[in-house]
N, C-alpha and C positions, 0 to 999 in steps of 0.2 A: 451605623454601618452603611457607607457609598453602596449598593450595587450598581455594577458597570453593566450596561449597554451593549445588546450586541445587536449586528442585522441584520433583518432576516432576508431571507437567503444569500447570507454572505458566505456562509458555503458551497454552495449549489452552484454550480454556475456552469453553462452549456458547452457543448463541444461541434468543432465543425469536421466534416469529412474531409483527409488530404487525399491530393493525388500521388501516385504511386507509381514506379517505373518497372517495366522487363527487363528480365536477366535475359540477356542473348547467347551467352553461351553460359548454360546453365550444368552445374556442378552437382546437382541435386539426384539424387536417387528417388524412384519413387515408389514408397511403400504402398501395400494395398490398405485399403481403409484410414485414408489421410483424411484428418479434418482441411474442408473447405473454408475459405476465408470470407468473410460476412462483410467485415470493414475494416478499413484502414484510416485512424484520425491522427489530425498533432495533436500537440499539444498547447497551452496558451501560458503567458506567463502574466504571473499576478505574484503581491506580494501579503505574507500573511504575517503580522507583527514587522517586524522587521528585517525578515525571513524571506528572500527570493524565491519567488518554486514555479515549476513547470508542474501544470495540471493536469493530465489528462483526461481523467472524464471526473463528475460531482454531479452524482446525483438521476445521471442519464444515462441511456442506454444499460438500463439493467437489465432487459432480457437478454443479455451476452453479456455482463458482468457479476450477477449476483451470483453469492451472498456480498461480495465485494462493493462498494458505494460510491466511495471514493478514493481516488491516487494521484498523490501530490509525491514530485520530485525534487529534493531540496540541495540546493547546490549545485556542483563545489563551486565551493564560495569559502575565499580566504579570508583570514581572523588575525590580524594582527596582535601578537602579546600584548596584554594590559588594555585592549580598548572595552571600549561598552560590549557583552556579551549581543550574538542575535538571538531575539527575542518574540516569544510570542506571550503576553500576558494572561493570569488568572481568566479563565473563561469555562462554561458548562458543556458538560454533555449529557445525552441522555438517548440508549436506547439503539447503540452502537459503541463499537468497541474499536478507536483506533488505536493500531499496530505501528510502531517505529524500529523502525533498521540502521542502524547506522552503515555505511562502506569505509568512511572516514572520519577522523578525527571524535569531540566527545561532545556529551550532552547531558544537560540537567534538567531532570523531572520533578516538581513539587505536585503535593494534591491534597484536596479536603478530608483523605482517609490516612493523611499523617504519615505515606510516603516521601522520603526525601532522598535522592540518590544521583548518584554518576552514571552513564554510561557510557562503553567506549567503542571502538570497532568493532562490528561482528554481532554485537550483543542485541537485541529483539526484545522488545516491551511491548506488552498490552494493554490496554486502559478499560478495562469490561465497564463500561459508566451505569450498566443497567436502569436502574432509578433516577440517577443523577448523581452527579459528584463535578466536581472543580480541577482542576491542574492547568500548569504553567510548565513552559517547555522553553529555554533557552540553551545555546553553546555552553557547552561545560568548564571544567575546572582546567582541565588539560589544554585548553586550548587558548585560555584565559591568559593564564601561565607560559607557555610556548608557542601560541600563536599554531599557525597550520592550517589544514584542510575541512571546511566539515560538508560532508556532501551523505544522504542519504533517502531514505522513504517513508512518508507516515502515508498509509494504507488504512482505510476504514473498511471493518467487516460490519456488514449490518447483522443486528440481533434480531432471531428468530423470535414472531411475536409472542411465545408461551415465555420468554425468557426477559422483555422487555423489560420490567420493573422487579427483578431479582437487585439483592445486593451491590454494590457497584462491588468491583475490585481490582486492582496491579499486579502484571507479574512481571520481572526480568528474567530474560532466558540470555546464558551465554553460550559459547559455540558448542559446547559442548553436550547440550539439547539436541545437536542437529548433525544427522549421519552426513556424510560428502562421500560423492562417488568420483573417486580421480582414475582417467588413463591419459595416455601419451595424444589424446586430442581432446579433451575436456574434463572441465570441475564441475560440479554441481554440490551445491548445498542446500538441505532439502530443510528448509526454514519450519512449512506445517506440512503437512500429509505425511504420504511415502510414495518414493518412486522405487521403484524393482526391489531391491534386497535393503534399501535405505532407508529409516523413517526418523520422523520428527518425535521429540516427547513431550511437545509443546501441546496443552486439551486442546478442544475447542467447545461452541455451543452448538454449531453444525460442517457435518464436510465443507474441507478446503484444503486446496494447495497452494503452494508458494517456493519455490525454486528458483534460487540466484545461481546463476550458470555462465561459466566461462566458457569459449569455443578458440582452440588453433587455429593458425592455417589447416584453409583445408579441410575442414573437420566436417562429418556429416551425422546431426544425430538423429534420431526418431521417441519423441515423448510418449508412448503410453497415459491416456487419459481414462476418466469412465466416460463411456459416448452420450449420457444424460448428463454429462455437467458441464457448464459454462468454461471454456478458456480463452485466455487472452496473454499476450505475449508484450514486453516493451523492452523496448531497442536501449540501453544503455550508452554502448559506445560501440563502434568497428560499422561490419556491413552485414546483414545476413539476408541469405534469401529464403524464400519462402515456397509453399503451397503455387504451383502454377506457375513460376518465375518470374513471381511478384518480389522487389527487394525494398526491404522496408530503413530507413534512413532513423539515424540516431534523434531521439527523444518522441519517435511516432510509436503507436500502441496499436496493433493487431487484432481485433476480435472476432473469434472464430464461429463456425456455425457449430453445434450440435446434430448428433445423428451417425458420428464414426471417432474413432479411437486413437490415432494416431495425427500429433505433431509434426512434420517433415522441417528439419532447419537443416541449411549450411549456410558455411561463413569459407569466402576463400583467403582473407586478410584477417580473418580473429573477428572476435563481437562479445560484448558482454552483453546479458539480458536477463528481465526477471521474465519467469512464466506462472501463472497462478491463474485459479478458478476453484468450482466446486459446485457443489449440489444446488441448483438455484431453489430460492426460498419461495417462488410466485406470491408472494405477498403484497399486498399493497402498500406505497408507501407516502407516507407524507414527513416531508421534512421542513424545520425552520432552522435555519443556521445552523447550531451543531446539537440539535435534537431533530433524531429519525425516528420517526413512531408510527404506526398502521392506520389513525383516524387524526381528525382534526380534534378530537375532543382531548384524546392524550396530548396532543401537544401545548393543550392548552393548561391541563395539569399541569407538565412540565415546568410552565413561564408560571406557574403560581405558584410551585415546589420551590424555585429557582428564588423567585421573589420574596418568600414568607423562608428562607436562609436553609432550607431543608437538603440543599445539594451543600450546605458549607458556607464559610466565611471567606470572599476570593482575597478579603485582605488580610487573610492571615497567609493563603497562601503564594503571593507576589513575594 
């Protein structure tokens, strides 16, 4: 049995601070108790298998993003019917739990715990690798077949260190997991937490949120947060402004400071955008490629678990 290679910190990888423009005439209301803005970063682009994606943060800046680790942005990027699937091959984790969204088109998960499955727009999968385990991620069946769009999110939540070396396990959640709050100037679909009267059914191992949000013309909302948890904001598509009539530009990521309650967005042309955060974990982390763990000692379990087949066979699951 080959085990494959991976490298280390070929997840990790750093982020730089963008600059940022003023709204001059600004559309914005201003609530009281509005979270202040800490930073504004791009993003970078790198490709993962054979997977384009825009990064924006891996690994840093966790004291304004945790329990969250890392956010990778994949797509759109077209698939012509019948060609080679995009691919990310058989590879481990451990000790973190990445989340996938899809906005478009489908996608195929295999794994060492003998999941095999489709997903398709809307649909949100977990990967809890606890201990360790294996999976492969490529463009799915539908897309194979018809060709089309696939553009979406794989999101790492880091695992709280009492939860580290628990069982690994999979889940798919379809839309139907996830309340949406619709009026005549915006959507929200409230992926993990809850927002006002809305919630998710999705567990977790620690608070978190995660809301994909669409905005009208015009539209001004206000997010309620808890004032001890981490949030951050990313620009999808359109224009939105911000905190202070900062206007933050599509594919740059927002993070906010802790200490008050309230999100301020408007958008005067529309904007789609995720916003997420949650309870920061203050834990220490060390990471090697796609094992997060709290000491150098665990991680070195890890590449010995990994190595002696205890996270699985990657060639069974390729």
């Amino acid at each position: 049995m080959k085990r494959r290679e991976f490298i280390k910190g070929s997840a990790i990888l750093g982020m730089t601070a963008a600059n940022s423009s003023l709204v001059t005439n600004s559309g914005m209301y201003h609530a009281s108790a509005k979270r202040k803005i800490y930073r504004i970063l791009d993003t970078s682009k790198v490709n993962v298998g054979t997977l384009p994606v825009l990064r924006a943060f891996a690994g840093n800046q966790l004291d304004h993003v945790s329990p969250y680790v890392l956010f990778d942005e994949f797509g759109p990027v077209n698939v012509e019917a019948g060609n080679d699937p995009l691919r990310v091959d058989a590879h481990p984790h451990a000790g973190v739990t990445p989340t996938t969204y899809l906005l478009e088109g489908s996608g195929h998960h295999k794994d060492s715990l003998n999941y095999d499955f489709q997903i398709s727009k809307g649909d949100f999968m977990l990967f809890s690798s606890g201990r360790g385990a294996i999976h492969m991620e490529e463009s799915g069946k539908q897309l194979f077949e018809e060709g089309g769009i696939q553009h979406g999110f794989q999101i790492w939540l880091n695992t709280p260190a009492k939860y580290k070396f628990i069982a690994p396990s999979t889940t798919i959640h379809r839309t139907s997991d996830m309340d949406t709050i619709e009026t005549d100037k915006y959507w929200i679909r409230v992926v993990l937490g809850e927002l006002l009267e809305a919630k998710s059914n999705i567990d977790l191992l620690s608070p978190a949120f995660y809301y994909h949000v669409k905005m009208q013309d015009d539209a001004r909302l206000d997010i309620p947060t808890e004032a001890t948890h981490n949030a951050f904001i990313y620009l999808i598509k359109g224009e939105l402004e911000l905190e202070g009539g900062r206007k933050l530009q599509p594919h740059q990521v927002c993070l906010y400071q802790r200490g008050e309650s309230i999100i301020n967005l408007y958008s005067e042309s529309g904007a789609e955008l995720l916003v997420l955060g949650g309870q920061p974990l203050n834990e220490t982390v060390y990471s090697y490629g796609p094992f997060v763990m709290n000491n150098e000692a665990q991680i070195h379990q890890c590449i010995r678990n990994y190595r002696a087949g205890l996270m699985g066979n990657p060639d069974l699951v390729n």
